[in-house]
Every structure is written in structure tokens, then in C-alpha cells.
N, C-alpha and C positions, 0 to 999 in steps of 0.2 A: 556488867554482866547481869542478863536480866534471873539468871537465877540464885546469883547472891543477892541481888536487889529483892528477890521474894522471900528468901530464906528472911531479910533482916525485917524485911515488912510483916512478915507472916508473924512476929513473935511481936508486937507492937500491940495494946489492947486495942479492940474498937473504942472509939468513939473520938480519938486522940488525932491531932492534929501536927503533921508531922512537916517540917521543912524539906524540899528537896532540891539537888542542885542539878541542873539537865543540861547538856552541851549537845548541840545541835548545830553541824554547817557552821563553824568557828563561834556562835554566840552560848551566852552563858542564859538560863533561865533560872530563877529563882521559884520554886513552886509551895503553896501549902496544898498539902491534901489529907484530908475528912479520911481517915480508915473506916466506912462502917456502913450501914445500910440508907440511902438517902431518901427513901419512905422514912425511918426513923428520926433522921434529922429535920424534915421538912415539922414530921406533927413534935419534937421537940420547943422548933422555933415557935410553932404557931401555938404550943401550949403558953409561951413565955410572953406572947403578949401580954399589957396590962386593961385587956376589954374578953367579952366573950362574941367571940364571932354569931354564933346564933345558929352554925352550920358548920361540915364538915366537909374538905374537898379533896378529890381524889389528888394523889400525890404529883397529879401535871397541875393540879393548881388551876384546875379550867373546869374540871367538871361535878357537880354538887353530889357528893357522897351517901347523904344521909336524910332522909327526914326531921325535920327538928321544929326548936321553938320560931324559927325562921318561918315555918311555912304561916305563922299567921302575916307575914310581911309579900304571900305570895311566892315563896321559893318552894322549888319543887326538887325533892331527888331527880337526878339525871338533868339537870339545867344544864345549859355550858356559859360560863361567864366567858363574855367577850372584851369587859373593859369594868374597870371600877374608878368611878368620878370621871368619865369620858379616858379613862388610862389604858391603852390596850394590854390584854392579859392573852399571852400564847405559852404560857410558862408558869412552873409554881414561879420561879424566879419573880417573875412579871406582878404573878398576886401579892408575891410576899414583901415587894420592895413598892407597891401600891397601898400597903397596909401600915409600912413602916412609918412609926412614928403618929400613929392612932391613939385615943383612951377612949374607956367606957364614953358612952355618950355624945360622940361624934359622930355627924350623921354620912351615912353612906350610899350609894347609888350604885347599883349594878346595873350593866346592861347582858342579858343570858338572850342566850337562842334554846327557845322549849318548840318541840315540836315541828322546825324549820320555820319558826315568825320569833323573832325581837320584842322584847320587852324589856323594859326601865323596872328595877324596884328599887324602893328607897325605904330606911330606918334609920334606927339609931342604936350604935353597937351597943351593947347589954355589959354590966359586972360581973367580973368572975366573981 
């Protein structure tokens, strides 16, 4: 009943991580799901990395948020990244499983679309 289902969800804090079980056309699903805003969870993740990205990106993970110390590397607010180390990125999902497993000090290669023309930039991620 999806309004006891809200009732129970509704009292659950954000940010928590809740098991659910879902029957569907005779099959059973096991599900986890994120109570909470996934703007939040996104700049969570990416604050926890162990490097400083050098930029900020809007929460599809595609498009350059902010001016920053990045732009001495060439990056410009409103970039769109198309791929990091030749990885295609259509998704924060895409950025953030392209990032995983980075430290300070690894070098990185974007490919952005500025302007409707393609350009390569390369650095090396920065210390938090």
C-alpha cells in the first residue's frame, strides 16, 4: 500500500539508506535507496574524495559549475565534459565512477565541448 509505504518512509531521517523489498509480476527485488536530495549526495561523494578536483560540476556531472583554480589549466565555467581519460561522461554517475579511485597528483585529461568545438585539457588533480 503506497501510503503506508510513505507514512513509514516519511519518518526515516534523510540521508539514510534504507533496504526495500519489491514484488513485481511473481519476482522478488531487493532494493537500497538514498532517502534525500541527490544534489547533496553527489557534492558529498565528491567532497570525500582523497584529491581536490580544481572545479565544480553541476550535479549531471557533465557540465563545469564554477570558475576556479582550474581555469589556469584552460577550464572554463559552462564547459560540458564529454569524457575524462578517453571515458565517456553522460552522467554525474559516468564522472564519478571515472574519478574513482584517483589521489592528489594523478594526471587527468578532459575532453569538453566549449562553445560547439572540442578540446583536450590535461593536469594534475591538486591536495585537499
Amino acid at each position: 500500500n503506497a501510503n503506508r509505504f510513505h507514512g513509514v518512509v516519511g519518518n526515516w531521517p534523510q540521508g539514510e539508506t534504507i533496504a526495500v523489498k519489491v514484488r513485481r509480476q511473481g519476482k522478488v527485488w531487493d532494493l537500497r535507496v538514498f532517502l534525500g536530495d541527490p544534489a547533496a549526495i553527489r557534492q558529498r561523494e565528491a567532497s570525500s574524495w582523497p584529491f581536490d578536483l580544481g572545479f565544480a560540476v553541476d550535479t549531471d556531472g557533465k557540465r563545469v559549475r564554477v570558475e576556479s583554480a582550474a581555469e589556469k589549466t584552460g577550464l572554463k565555467a559552462g564547459d560540458e565534459i564529454q569524457a575524462v581519460d578517453d571515458r565517456p561522461v553522460g552522467s554525474w554517475e559516468d564522472f564519478r565512477d571515472a574519478m574513482r579511485g584517483r589521489k592528489a597528483g594523478d594526471p587527468i585529461r578532459l575532453t569538453v565541448i566549449r562553445e560547439g568545438k572540442r578540446r583536450e585539457l590535461t593536469w594534475e588533480l591538486g591536495k585537499r
